[in-house]
DRENDREN-387807 format. One record per residue (C-alpha): residue number from 1; residue in one letter; z negated, y negated, x. Coordinates in steps of 0.05 Angstrom, whole numbers, plus 5000, padded with zeros to 4 digits. Layout:
% DRENDREN-387807
(NUM,A,(Z,Y,X))
...
***
This chain:
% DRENDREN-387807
(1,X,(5000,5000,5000))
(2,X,(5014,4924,5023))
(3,X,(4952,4903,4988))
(4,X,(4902,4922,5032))
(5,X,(4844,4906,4975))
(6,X,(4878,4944,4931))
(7,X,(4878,5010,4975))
(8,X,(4808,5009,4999))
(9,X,(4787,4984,4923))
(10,X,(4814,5046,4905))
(11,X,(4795,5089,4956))
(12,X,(4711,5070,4937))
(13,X,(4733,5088,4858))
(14,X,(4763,5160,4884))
(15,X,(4698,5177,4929))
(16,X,(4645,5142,4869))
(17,X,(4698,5189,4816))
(18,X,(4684,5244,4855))
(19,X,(4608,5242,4855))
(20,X,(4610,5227,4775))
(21,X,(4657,5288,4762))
(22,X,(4615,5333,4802))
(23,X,(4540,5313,4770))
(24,X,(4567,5308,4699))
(25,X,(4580,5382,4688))
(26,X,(4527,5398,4728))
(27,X,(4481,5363,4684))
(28,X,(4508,5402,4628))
(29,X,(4480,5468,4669))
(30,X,(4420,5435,4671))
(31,X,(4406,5425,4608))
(32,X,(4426,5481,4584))
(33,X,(4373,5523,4637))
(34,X,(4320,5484,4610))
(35,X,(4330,5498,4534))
(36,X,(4383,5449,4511))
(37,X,(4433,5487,4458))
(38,X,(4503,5469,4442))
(39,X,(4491,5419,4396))
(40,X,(4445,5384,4443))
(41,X,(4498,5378,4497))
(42,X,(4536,5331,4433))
(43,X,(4467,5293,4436))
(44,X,(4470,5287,4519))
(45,X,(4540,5263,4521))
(46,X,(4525,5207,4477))
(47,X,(4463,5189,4513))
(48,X,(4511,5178,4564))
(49,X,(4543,5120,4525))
(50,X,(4478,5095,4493))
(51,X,(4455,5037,4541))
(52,X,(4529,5014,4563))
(53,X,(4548,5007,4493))
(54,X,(4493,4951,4486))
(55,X,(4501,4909,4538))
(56,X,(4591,4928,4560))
(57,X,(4610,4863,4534))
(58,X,(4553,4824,4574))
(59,X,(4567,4858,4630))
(60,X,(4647,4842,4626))
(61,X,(4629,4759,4611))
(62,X,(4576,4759,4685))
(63,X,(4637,4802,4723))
(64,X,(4678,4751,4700))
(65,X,(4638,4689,4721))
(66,X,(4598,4724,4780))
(67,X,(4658,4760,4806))
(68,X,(4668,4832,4812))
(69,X,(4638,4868,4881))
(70,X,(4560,4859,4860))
(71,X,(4574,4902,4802))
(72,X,(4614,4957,4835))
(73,X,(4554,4960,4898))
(74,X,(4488,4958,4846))
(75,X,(4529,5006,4802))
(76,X,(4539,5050,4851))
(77,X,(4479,5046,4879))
(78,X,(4444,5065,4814))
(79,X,(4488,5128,4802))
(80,X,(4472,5158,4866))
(81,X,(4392,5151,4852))
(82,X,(4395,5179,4793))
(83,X,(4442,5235,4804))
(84,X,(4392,5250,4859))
(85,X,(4326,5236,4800))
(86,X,(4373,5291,4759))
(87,X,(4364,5345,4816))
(88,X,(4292,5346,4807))
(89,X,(4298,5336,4735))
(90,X,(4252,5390,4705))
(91,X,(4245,5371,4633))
(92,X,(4294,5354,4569))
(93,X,(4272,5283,4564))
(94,X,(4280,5261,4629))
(95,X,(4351,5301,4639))
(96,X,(4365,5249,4573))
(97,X,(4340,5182,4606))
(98,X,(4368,5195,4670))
(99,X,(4429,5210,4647))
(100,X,(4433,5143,4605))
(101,X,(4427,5110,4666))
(102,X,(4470,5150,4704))
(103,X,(4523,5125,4645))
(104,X,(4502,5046,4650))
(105,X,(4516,5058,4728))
(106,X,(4589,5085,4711))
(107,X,(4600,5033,4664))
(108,X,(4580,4975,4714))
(109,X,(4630,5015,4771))
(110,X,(4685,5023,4721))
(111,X,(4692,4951,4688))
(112,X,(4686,4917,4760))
(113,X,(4737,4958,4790))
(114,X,(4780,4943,4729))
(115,X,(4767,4868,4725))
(116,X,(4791,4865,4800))
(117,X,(4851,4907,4796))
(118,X,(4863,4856,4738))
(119,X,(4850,4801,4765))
(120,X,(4889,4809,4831))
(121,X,(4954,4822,4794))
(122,X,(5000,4800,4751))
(123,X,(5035,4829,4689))
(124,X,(5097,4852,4714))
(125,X,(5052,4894,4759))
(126,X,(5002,4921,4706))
(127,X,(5037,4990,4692))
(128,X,(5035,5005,4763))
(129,X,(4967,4980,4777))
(130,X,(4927,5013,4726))
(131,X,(4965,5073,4735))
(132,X,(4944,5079,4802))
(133,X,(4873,5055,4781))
(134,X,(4871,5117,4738))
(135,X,(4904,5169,4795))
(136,X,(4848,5152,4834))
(137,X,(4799,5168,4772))
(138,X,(4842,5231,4772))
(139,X,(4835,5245,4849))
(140,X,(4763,5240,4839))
(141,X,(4759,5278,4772))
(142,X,(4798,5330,4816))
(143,X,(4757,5327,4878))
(144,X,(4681,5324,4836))
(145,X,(4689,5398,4793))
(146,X,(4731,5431,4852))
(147,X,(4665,5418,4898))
(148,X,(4618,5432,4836))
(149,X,(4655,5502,4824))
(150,X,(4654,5511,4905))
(151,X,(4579,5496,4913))
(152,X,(4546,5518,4837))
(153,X,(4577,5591,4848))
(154,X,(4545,5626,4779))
(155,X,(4510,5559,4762))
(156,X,(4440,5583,4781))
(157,X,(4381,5521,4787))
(158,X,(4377,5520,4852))
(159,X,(4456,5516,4863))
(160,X,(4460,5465,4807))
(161,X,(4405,5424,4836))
(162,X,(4443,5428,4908))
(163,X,(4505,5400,4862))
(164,X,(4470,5347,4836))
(165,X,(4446,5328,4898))
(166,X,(4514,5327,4933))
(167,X,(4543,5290,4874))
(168,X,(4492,5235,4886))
(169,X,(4513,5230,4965))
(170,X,(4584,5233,4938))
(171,X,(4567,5161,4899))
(172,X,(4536,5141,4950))
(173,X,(4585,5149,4995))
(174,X,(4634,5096,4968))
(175,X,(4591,5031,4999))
(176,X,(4612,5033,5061))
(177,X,(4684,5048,5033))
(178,X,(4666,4981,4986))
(179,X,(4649,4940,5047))
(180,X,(4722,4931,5070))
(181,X,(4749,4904,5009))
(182,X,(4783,4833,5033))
(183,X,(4819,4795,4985))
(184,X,(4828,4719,4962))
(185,X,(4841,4746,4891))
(186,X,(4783,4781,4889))
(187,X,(4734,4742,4930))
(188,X,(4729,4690,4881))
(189,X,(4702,4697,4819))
(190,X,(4747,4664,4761))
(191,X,(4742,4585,4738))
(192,X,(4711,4579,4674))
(193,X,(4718,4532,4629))
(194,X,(4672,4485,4584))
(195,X,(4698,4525,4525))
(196,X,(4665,4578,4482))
(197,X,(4656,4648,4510))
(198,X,(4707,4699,4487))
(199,X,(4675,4729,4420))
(200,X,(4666,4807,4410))
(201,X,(4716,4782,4346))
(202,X,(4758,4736,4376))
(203,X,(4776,4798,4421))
(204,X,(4785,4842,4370))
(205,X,(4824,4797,4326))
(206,X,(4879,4792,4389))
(207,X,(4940,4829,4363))
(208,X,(4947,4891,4396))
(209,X,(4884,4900,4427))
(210,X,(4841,4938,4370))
(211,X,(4900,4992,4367))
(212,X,(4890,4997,4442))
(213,X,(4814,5014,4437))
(214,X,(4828,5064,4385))
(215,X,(4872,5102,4423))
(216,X,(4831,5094,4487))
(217,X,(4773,5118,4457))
(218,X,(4801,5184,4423))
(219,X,(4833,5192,4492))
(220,X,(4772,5175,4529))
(221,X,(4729,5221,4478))
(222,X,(4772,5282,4483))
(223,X,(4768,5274,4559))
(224,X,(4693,5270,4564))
(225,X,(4677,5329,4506))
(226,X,(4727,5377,4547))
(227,X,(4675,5363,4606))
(228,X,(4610,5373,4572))
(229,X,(4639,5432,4524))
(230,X,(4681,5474,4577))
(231,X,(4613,5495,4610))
(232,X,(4596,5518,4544))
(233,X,(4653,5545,4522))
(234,X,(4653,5589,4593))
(235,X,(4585,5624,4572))
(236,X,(4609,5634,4505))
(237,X,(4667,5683,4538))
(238,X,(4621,5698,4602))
(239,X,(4661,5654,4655))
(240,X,(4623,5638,4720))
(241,X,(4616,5565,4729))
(242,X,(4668,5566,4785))
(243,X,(4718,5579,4741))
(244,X,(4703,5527,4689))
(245,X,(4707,5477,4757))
(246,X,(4776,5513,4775))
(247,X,(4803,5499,4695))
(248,X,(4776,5424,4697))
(249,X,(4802,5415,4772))
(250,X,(4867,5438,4735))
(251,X,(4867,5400,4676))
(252,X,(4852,5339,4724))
(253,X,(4908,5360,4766))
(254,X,(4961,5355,4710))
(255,X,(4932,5283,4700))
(256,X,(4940,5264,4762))
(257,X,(5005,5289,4772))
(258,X,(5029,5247,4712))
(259,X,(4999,5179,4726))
(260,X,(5039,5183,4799))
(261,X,(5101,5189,4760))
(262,X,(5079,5143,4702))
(263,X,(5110,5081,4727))
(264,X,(5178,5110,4721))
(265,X,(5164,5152,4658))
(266,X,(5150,5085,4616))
(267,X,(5207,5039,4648))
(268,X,(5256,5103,4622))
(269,X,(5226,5121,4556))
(270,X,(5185,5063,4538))
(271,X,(5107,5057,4521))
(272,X,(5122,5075,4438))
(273,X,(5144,5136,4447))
(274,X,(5114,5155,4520))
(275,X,(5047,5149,4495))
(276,X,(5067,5185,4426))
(277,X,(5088,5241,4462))
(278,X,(5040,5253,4503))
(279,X,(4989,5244,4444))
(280,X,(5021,5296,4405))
(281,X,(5024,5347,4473))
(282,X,(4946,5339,4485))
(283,X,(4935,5345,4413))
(284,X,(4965,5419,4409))
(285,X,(4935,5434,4474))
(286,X,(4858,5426,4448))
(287,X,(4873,5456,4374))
(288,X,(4903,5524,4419))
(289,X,(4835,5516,4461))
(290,X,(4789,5564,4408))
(291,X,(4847,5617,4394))
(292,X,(4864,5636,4468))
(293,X,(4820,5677,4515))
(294,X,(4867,5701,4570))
(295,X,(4856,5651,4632))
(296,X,(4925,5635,4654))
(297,X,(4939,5621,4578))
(298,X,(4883,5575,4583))
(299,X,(4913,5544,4656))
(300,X,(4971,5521,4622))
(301,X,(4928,5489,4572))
(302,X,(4894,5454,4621))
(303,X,(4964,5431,4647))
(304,X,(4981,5407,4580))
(305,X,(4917,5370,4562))
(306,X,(4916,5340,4633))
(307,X,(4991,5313,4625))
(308,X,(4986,5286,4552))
(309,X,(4910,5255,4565))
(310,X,(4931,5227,4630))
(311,X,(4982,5185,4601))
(312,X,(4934,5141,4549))
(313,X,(4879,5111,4597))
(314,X,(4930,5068,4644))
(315,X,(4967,5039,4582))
(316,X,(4923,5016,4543))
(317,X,(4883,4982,4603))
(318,X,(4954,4950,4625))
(319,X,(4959,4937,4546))
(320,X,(4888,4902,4533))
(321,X,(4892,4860,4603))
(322,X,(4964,4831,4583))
(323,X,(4925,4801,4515))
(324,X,(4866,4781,4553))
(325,X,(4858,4706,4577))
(326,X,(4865,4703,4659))
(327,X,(4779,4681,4663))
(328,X,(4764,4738,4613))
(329,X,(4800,4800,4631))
(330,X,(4743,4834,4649))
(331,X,(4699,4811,4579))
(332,X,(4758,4846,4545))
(333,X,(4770,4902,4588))
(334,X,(4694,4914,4568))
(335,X,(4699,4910,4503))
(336,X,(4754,4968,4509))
(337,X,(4710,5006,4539))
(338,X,(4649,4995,4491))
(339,X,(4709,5025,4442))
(340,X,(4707,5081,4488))
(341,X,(4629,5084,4490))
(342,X,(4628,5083,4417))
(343,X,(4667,5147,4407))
(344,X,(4631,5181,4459))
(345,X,(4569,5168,4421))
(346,X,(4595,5180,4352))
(347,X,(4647,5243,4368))
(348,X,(4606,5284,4413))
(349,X,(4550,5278,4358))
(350,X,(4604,5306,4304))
(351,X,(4615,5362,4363))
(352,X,(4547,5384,4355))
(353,X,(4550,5393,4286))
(354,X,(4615,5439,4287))
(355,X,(4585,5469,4355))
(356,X,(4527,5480,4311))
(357,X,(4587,5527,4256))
(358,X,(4643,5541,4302))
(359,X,(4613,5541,4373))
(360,X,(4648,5502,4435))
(361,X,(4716,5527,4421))
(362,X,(4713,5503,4356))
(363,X,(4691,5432,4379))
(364,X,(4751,5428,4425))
(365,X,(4801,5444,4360))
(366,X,(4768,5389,4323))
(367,X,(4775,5334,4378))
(368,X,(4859,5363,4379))
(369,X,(4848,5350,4314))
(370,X,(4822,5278,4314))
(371,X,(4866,5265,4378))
(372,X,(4924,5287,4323))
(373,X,(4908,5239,4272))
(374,X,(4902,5174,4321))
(375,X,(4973,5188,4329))
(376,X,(4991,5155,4266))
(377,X,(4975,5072,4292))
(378,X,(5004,5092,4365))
(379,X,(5071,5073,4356))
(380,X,(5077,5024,4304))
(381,X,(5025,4984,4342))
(382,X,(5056,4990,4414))
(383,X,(5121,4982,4379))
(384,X,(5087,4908,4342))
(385,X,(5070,4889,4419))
(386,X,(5131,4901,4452))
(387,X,(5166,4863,4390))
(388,X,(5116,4803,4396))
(389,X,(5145,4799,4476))
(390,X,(5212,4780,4449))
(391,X,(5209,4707,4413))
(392,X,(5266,4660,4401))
(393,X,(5281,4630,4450))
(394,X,(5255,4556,4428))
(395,X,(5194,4595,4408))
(396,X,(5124,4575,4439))
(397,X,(5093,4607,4494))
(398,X,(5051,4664,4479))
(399,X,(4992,4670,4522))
(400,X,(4996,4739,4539))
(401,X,(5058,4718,4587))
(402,X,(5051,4712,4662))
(403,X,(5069,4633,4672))
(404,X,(5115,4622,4730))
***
């Protein structure tokens, strides 16, 4: 890359990825060894989401104003303690807290590194960006169960615990990584104005942006129930936990393998029916989940949920930052994500119900299910946005375009 900030930016996500992917099913092992059931695993995933949900949009307005490298160091810092507090975890309720924290830590990491990618590029270069913003979520959603699987073996205590510890090193690992960023785009935290502050509503209301969040968060939600219920779904059929890690590492694989070629994929096809697609593949994928049993069936599976689930993240980042004022592209890159937060308290607590009737494979055919039925606003709303782009020409400027 010619933008060195952008490559070492990166570079910090993919190692602090790593370390998340690698504690987060481990902390479903946990959990389970120390009495949680299936439908409790729905309750620890939206833990997860509790605390960011309350204070995402906060967060987004002080990256904005105090600029974007604080957030990614404390968050960092903060996941790495408590992945290491979740290795000695030896009851329920703390497993619960820590992990809430664990989440807030993600969320501060994730809308920091977003807000600078943002904010050191343009439009024109969005697509490219964000895709490679979400390759490296893919390298380290690669990297994190591959070691897990490696390290937890049959997913005894102690080899979870040694997991969880390793994850926490992992986040811990990206500071130094963090310390080389350079950048006069990112240095700088954005002018503000004497205006108001960018509304949760006056977001929302942006055309575009709350079809975005919808799709993000089913895509988002999907993602993160796949991770929590695959563990399950692997006792269920008696699977040792290394080869849950191998099927994630694969379904994280296909997603990464997609976003390097996304770039191309949307300038050929378009975002309408790019994103459609890939909805629809995913969508099949998860509902086939519960009625196959032989591995490499389940592989290819993993292949297609990684390839249509990969596809969603980038775009609707790219998406919500074109919309978003240049001083506030974090606030509503935030606010995406407390979309995303939402449905990863609100599905995964629907997943513990059916868990509860159908068991894991039956939560991963309902989120195909739900992933199916977001489907229906995908392309008329992408479709509205790229139709907004083209005005008359003695139309006024929109604000969503790049001014030269």
């Amino acid at each position: 890359m010619r933008d060195h900030w952008l490559f070492w930016l990166l570079t910090a996500f993919v190692v602090n990825q790593a370390g998340m992917n690698l504690v987060r099913p481990m902390v479903s092992y946990r959990a389970l060894s120390l009495g949680v059931d299936t439908a409790g695993l729905g309750v620890l995933s939206a833990v997860f989401s509790i605390a960011p949900l309350a204070v995402a949009l906060r967060l987004g307005r002080l990256v904005d104003i105090k600029g974007e490298l604080p957030f990614v160091f404390g968050g960092t810092i903060l996941m790495g303690l408590v992945a290491f507090g979740l290795a000695a975890a030896d009851s329920q309720l703390w497993v619960y807290l820590l992990f809430m924290l664990f989440g807030l830590g993600h969320l501060s990491v994730t809308v920091a590194t977003q807000g600078m990618v943002a904010r050191g590029s343009d439009e024109r270069t969005y697509d490219q960006r964000f895709s490679a913003f979400s390759l490296a979520a893919s390298v380290g959603q690669l990297i994190g169960p591959a070691i897990a699987g490696i390290v937890a073996g049959q997913g005894s205590t102690d080899e979870t615990t040694l997991a969880l510890a390793i994850g926490g090193g992992l986040a811990m690992a990206a500071l130094p990584v963090a310390l080389l960023i350079r950048s006069p785009a990112t240095a700088r935290p954005a002018k503000q104005g004497g205006g108001p502050k960018p509304s949760l509503l006056s977001i929302l209301r942006t055309p575009g942006v709350a079809r975005a969040i919808l799709v993000s968060t089913t895509v988002l939600s999907a993602i993160d129930i796949m991770v929590i219920y695959m563990p399950a779904l692997g006792e269920e059929r008696l699977w040792p936990a290394s080869l849950v890690g191998l099927l994630l590492a694969i379904r994280a694989g296909s997603s990464m393998a997609m976003r390097i070629v996304l770039g191309r994929l949307a300038a050929r096809f378009g975002r309408p029916i790019l994103l459609s697609l890939s909805m629809a593949v995913s969508a099949v994928a998860l509902i086939a989940i519960p009625f196959t049993f032989a591995v490499p069936v389940m592989a290819l599976l993993m292949v297609a949920t990684g390839a249509g689930l990969g596809i969603g993240q980038p775009m609707t980042m790219s998406w919500v930052a074109s919309l978003a004022a240049p001083g506030a592209r974090a606030t509503a890159l935030s606010v995406r994500l407390m979309g995303n937060r939402m449905g990863q308290v609100a599905l995964p607590v629907v997943a513990g119900t059916v868990a509860a009737v159908g068991g894991a494979g039956g939560v991963l055919g309902v989120t195909g299910a739900i992933v199916a039925l977001s489907l229906a606003g995908v392309y008329g709303g992408l479709s509205a946005r790229r139709t907004s782009r083209q005005p008359p020409a003695n139309a006024t400027p929109r604000p969503v375009e790049p001014r030269s």
